[in-house]
C-alpha positions in Angstrom: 20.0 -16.4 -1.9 23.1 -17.9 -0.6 24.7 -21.3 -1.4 26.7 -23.8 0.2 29.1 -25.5 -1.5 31.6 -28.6 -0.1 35.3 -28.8 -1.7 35.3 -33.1 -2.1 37.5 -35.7 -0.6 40.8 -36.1 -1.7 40.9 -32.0 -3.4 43.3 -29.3 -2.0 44.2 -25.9 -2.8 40.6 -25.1 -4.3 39.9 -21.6 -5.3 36.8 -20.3 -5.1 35.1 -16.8 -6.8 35.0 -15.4 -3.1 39.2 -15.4 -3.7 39.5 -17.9 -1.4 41.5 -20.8 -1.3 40.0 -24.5 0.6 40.9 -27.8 1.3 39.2 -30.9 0.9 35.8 -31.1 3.0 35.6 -27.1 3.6 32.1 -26.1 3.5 31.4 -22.4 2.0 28.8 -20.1 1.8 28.8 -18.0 -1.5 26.5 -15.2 -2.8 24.5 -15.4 -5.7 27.0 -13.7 -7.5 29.8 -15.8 -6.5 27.7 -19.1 -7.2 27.0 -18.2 -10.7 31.1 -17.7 -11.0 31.2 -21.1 -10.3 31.8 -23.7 -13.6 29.8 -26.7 -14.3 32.9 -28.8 -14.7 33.4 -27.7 -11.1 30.6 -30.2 -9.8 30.7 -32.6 -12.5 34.5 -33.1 -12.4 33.9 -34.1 -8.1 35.6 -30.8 -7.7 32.8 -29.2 -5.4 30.0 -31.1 -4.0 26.5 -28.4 -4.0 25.1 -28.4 -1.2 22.2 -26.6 -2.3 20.4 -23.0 -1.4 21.2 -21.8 2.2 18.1 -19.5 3.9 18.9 -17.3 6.2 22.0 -16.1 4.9 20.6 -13.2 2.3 18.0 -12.6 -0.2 15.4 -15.2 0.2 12.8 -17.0 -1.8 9.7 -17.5 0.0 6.6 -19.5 -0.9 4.1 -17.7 -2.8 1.4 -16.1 -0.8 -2.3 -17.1 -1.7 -4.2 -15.0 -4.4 -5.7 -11.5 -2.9 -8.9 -10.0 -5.1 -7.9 -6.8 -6.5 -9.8 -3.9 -4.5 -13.2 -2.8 -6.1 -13.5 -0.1 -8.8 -13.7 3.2 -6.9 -17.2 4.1 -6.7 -16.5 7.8 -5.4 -16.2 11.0 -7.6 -14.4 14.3 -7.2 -16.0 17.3 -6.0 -15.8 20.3 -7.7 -16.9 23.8 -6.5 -15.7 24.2 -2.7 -19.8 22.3 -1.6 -19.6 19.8 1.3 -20.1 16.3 0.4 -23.4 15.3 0.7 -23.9 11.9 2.7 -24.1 9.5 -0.3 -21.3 11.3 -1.5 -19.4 10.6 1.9 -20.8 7.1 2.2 -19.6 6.0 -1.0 -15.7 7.7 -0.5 -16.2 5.5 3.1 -16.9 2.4 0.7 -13.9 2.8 -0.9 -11.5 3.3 1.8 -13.2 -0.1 3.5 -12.7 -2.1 0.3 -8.9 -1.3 0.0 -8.2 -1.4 4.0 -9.6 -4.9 3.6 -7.6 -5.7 0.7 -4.7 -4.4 2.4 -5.3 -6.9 5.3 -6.4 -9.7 3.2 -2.7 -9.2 1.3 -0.7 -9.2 5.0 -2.5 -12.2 5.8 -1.5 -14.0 2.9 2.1 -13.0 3.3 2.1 -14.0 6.6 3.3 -17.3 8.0 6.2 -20.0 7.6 8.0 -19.3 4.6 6.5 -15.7 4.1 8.6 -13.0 4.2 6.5 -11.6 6.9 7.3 -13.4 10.6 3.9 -14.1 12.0 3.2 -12.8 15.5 
């Protein structure tokens, strides 16, 4: 996440973790990493003026998506001995692969949306 920061009124020749120097009323973007440079004193002395979190610019926090059910316990078994499967066999390897397709959609669903990390369509 990136963060916008604002050099105050009346402060010149401010230099910033980016290596940068501003003048009063500059507004910057700086990384995480540069941010967390950045003193306290900085904004309580009137230095710098925090704009707060920028989104779009970088790693982004998105809302939390809704609570998916974990897939059911795998009701299939291994075969052993080179035999076909019989049909309950195959139905129940079917069951499984329905179960986790459906968790599987039910999890891009709820990442989906405004403020998901995935754009809806």
């Amino acid at each position: 996440m990136s963060y916008k920061v604002k050099v105050a009124a009346g402060k010149k020749d401010v230099q910033l973790p980016n290596g940068k120097v501003y003048q009063e009323n500059a507004e910057v973007i700086l990384t995480d990493a540069e941010y967390a440079l950045l003193s306290t004193t900085a904004f309580s002395s009137g230095t710098l003026v925090d704009l707060g979190a920028q989104p779009g610019t970088g790693d982004e926090l998105y809302d939390q998506a809704g609570v998916v059910a974990a897939p059911a316990a795998i009701t299939s078994v291994a075969l052993t001995g080179g035999t076909p499967p019989t049909e309950a066999q195959y139905n129940a390897l079917r069951a499984d692969v329905v179960a986790l397709r459906t968790t599987l959609a039910a999890t891009l669903v709820a990442l989906k949306g405004v403020g998901k990390p995935i754009a809806s369509a």
